[in-house]
N, C-alpha and C positions, 0 to 999 in steps of 0.2 A: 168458306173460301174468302179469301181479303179480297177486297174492293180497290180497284184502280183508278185513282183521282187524275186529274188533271192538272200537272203540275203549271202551267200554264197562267194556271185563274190563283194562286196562291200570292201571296203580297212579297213584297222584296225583303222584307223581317223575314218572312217566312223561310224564304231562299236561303235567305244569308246564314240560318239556323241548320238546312238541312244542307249547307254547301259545307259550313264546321264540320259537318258528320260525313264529310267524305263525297258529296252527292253531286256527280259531273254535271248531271243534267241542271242541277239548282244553278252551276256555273254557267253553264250553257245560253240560260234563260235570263241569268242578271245581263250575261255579253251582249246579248241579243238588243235587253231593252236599254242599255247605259252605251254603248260602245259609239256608235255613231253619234250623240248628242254631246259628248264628253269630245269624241274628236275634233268637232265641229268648236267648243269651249276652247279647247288648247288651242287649234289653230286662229281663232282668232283672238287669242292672249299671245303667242310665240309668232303668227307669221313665217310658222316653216311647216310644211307639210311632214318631214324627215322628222321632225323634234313632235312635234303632233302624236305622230305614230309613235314615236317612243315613251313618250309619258305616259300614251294610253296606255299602253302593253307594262306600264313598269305599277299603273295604277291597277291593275289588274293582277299582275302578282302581289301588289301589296292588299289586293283584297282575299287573294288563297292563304297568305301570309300572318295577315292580321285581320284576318274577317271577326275572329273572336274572341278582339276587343270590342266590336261592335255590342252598345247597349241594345238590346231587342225592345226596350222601350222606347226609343228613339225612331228618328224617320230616314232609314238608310239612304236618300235620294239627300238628304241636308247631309251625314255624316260620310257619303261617297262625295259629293261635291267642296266641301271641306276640304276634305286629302286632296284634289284634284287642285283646289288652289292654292293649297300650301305647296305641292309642285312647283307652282309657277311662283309662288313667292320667291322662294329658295332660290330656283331658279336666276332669276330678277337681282338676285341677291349676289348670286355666282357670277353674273356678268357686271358687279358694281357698281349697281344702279341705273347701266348706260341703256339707252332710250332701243327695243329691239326695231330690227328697220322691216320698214314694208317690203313686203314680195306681192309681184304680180300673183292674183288669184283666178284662177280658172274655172272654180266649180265656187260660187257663194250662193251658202242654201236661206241667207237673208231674203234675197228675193226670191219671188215665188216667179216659173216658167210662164212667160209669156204668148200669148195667142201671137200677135202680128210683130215683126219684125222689128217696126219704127217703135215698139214699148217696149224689144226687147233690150234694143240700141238704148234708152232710156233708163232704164232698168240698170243698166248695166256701167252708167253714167255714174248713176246717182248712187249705186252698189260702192265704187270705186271711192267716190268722195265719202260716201259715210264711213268707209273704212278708212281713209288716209284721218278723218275726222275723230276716229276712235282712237288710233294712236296719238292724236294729243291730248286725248284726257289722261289725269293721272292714273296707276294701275287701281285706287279703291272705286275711282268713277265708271273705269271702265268694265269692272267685277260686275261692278250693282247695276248697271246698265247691260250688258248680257246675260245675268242670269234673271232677269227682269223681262226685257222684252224679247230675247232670244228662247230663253229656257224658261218660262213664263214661273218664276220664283216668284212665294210672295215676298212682303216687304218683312216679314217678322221668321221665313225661311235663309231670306238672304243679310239679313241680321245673323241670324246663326251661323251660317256659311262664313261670313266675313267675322265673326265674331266682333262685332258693334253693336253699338242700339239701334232699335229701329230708328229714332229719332236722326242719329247720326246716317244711317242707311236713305231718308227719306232727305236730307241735306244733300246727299254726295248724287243721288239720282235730280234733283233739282237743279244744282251747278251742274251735272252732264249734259240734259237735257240744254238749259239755257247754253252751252258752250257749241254742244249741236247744232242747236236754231241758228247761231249767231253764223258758226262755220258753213250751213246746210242753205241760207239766207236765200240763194240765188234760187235753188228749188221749191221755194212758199209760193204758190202758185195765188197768194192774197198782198 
């Protein structure tokens, strides 16, 4: 009698291997762990909820689609966030270069739910300006800077992703940061 595993504990190669072969659940289970972290990337690279949701859904048939160009040697969580920013390059590219505008955000999963009211009013302060402060960095400072301290990327992962060097990946989080501090100034509580 065959044994029934757990597809659950199996690694995202793994998935991606038996999603080739036809296998819903293996799809199931990448949507599950990629869907929301990936939404949360686009919307704050695009600033629309509407365009959010659609890249996700378009990067999701590009994974039924072309899941098996995926090298199984490789670390599907660098070669799914890749495609997810070549998205937005394109994107970026379609709108000619012009600078996308903020929208009011209503759910930012940056800050974490606060206990009392007066931090969440705080919270929600300082949510607002670090996001108007993301839009003025350029799109590679702003990459390396969410998939860094949002999507906790290393530096030699999101090298990959952005296809730079580390060296150049650890320059563009530098000037982000420094451009942050400088904009973020009024919240240094030193």
């Amino acid at each position: 009698m065959k044994q029934e595993f757990d597809k659950q504990q199996l690694t995202d190669e793994k998935l991606v291997v038996l999603l080739n072969k036809g296998d819903e659940e293996a799809f199931e289970i990448l949507y599950d762990r990629y869907a929301k972290p990936l939404l949360n990337f686009f919307f704050m690279k695009l600033r629309s909820k509407e365009k959010a949701e659609d890249f996700l859904q378009n990067l999701f048939v590009k994974l039924i689609e072309k899941g098996s160009q995926f090298d199984e040697q490789k670390v599907f969580r660098i070669w799914f966030y890749t495609l997810a920013h070549n998205q937005c390059k394109n994107e970026y590219r379609s709108l000619s270069r012009s600078k996308v505008e903020y929208n009011n955000i209503e759910d930012n999963s940056l800050v974490n739910n606060w206990e009392s009211s007066s931090e969440r009013i705080d919270s929600s302060i300082f949510s607002e300006h670090l996001n108007l402060a993301l839009n003025k960095l350029n799109d590679d400072q702003k990459s390396s800077f969410l998939l860094r301290f949002k999507h906790n990327f290393s530096m030699k992962e999101i090298s990959e992703v952005l296809e730079c060097s580390e060296g150049t990946t650890k320059s563009r989080l530098f000037y982000a940061l420094k451009q942050l501090a400088k904009e973020l100034k009024e919240f240094n509580p030193y």
